[in-house]
N, C-alpha and C positions, 0 to 999 in steps of 0.2 A: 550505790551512787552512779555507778556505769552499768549501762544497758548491756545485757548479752548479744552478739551479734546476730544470731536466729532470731533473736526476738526485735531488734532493733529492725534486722529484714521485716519482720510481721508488719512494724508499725508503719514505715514505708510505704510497703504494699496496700495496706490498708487505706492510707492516706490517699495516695494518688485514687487507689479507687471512690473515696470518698467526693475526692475533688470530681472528678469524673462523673459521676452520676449527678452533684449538684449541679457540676455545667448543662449537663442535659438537661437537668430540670427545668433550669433559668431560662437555658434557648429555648422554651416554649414559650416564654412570654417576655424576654427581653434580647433586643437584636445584638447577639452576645460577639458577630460576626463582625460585624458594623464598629463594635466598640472596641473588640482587640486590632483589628486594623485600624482604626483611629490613637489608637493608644501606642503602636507602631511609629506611626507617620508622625506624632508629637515627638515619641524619643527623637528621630531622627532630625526632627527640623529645631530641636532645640540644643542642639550639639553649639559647643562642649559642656554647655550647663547639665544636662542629664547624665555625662558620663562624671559630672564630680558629685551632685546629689543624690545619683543612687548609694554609691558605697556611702554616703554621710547619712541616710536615713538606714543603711542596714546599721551601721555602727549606733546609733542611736537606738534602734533595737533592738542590740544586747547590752546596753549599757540600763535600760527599762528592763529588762529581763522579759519580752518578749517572744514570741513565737516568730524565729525570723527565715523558717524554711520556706515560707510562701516566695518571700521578696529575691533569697539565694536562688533559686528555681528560676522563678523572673526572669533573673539576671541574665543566664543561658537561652530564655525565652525573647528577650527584647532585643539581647545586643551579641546574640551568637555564643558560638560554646569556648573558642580562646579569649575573646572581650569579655564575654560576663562571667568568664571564672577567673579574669585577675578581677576584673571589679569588686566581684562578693568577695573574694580571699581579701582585698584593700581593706573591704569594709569591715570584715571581720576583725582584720588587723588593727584595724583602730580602733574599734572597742573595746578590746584589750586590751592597746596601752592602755585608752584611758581608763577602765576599769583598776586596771594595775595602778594607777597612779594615784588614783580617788584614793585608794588604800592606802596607800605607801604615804601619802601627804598628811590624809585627812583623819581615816577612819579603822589605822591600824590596830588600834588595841579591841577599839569594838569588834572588830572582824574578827580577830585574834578568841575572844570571850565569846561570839556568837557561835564561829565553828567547831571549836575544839573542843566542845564537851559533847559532840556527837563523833565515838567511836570511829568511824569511817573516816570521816573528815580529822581526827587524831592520827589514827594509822598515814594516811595521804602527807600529813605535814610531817612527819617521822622519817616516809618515804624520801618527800622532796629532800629533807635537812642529809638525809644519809645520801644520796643520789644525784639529786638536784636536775640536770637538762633532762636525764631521762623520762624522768618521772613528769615534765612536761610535757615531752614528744608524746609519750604512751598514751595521757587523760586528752589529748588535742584528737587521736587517730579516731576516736570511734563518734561518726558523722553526729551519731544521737547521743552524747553524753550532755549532762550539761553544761557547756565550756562558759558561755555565758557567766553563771553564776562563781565557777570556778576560777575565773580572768581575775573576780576580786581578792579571790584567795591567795594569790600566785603574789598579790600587793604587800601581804603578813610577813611573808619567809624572808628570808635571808637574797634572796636572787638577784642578779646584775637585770636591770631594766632589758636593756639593750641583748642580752644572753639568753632573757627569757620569752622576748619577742620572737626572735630569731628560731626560737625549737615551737612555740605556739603556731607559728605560720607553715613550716615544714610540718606537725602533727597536723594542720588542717586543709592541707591541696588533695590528699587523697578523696574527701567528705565533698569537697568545697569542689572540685569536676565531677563529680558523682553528681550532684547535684545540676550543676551547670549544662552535662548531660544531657538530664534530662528536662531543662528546660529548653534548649538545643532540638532532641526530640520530639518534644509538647507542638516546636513551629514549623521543624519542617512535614511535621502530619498535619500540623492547621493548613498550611500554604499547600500542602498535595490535594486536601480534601479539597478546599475552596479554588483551586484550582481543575479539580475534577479530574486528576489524573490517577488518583487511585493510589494505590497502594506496592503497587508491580513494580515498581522501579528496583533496580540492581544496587543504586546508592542507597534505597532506605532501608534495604535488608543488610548493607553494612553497616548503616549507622546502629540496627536493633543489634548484630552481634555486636558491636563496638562497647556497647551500652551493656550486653552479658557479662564481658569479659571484665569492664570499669565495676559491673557490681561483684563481681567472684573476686575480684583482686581487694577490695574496698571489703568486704567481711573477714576473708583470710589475715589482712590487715591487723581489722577490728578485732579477731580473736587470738593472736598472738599478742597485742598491746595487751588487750582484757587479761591474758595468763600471765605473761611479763610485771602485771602493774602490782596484781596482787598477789606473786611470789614478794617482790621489790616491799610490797606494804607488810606480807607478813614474816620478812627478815626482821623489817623497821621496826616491830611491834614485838618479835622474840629477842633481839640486842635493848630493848629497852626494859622487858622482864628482866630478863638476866642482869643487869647491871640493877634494876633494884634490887631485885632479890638478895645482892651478894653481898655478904658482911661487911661492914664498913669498917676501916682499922680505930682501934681506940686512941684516942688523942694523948698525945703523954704531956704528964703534969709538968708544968714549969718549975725550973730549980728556984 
């Protein structure tokens, strides 16, 4: 259910490379220059509308169960890197209430019957019931798990609304500036190129280490939740053997 953290690094890497060469591709035939400075100068001229409907279209796109690393990225990309990592962290956070809540109101028992006959998803509700905020904090830390889908789960358990909000937002700053980053990076390499001044500058070589140090702290992270979560899940799952296994007292007959 949760990505290992090398591999979760692969996927990253991969991506942004991805993105990258499509951008290349596009500026061959579409003036890709023209329209991300256009798309600048709208955020800016449309303040405060854009700083309340970005987090409401990320939050809408976990609540669809969307791909919503394009738009977190963004975020650090259009409105800087301490604006658009509370933004997306906002956004995020609203999709999990309301994911959490769709649950808890509407579609608890279905959730309850859909998840729990898949092993993992058993162990995780074992965890939480024996554990509870930890076992939040831990599935929030790793940037690529899928929190999304897990926001509705967290709506089944037993959890205080308000309790479980609280360690979902603390599990996701580390992911959610990680990201922010490097959207952050993505513009001030736009603004250096299109500006023509290169790459030399002394502040973009500490933004690149800034951006090393955010991803070695953001796996080490990732891999301690990852060990953490499923020591926690395979306690949950040996206390829950053991109590069936063990004899049950016989019932003494009434006089």
């Amino acid at each position: 259910m949760l990505l290992k953290p090398a591999r979760a690094v692969l996927i990253q890497i991969g991506g942004l490379a991805i993105v990258a060469v499509l951008a290349v591709i596009l500026g061959q035939f579409l003036p890709l220059d023209q329209i991300i400075f256009r798309l600048g100068e709208s955020v800016a001229q449309h303040q405060p509308w854009s700083t309340v409907l970005y987090p409401l279209a990320l939050a809408l796109a976990n609540l669809l169960l969307l791909p919503g690393g394009l738009l977190i990225v963004g975020g650090g990309f259009l409105f800087g890197l301490w604006r658009g990592f509370l933004l997306v962290l906002a956004g995020n956070l609203a999709g999990a209430a309301a994911a959490f809540l769709l649950t808890r109101r509407f579609a608890r028992g279905w959730v309850e019957q859909r998840f729990l006959r898949n092993p993992k998803w058993r162990a995780l509700d074992l965890a939480i019931a024996r554990e509870g905020w930890k076992i939040v904090f831990l599935t929030q830390l790793n940037p690529l798990s899928p929190t999304s889908l897990i926001n509705y789960f967290y709506g089944a358990t037993r959890m205080r609304f308000g309790q479980c909000m609280m360690w979902v937002a603390l599990g996701q700053i580390p992911g959610m500036f990680l990201y922010a980053y490097l959207g952050s990076m993505g513009r001030l390499s736009w603004r250096l190129w299109r500006e023509g001044a290169g790459f030399r500058e002394g502040a973009y070589w500490l933004w690149i280490a800034g951006l090393v140090l955010t991803l070695a702290l953001t796996v080490a992270l990732a891999r301690i939740a990852l060990r953490l979560l499923e020591e926690a899940q395979a306690r949950a799952l040996a206390d829950e053997a053991a109590v069936t296994a063990s004899p049950q007292p016989a019932l003494e007959n009434a006089a």
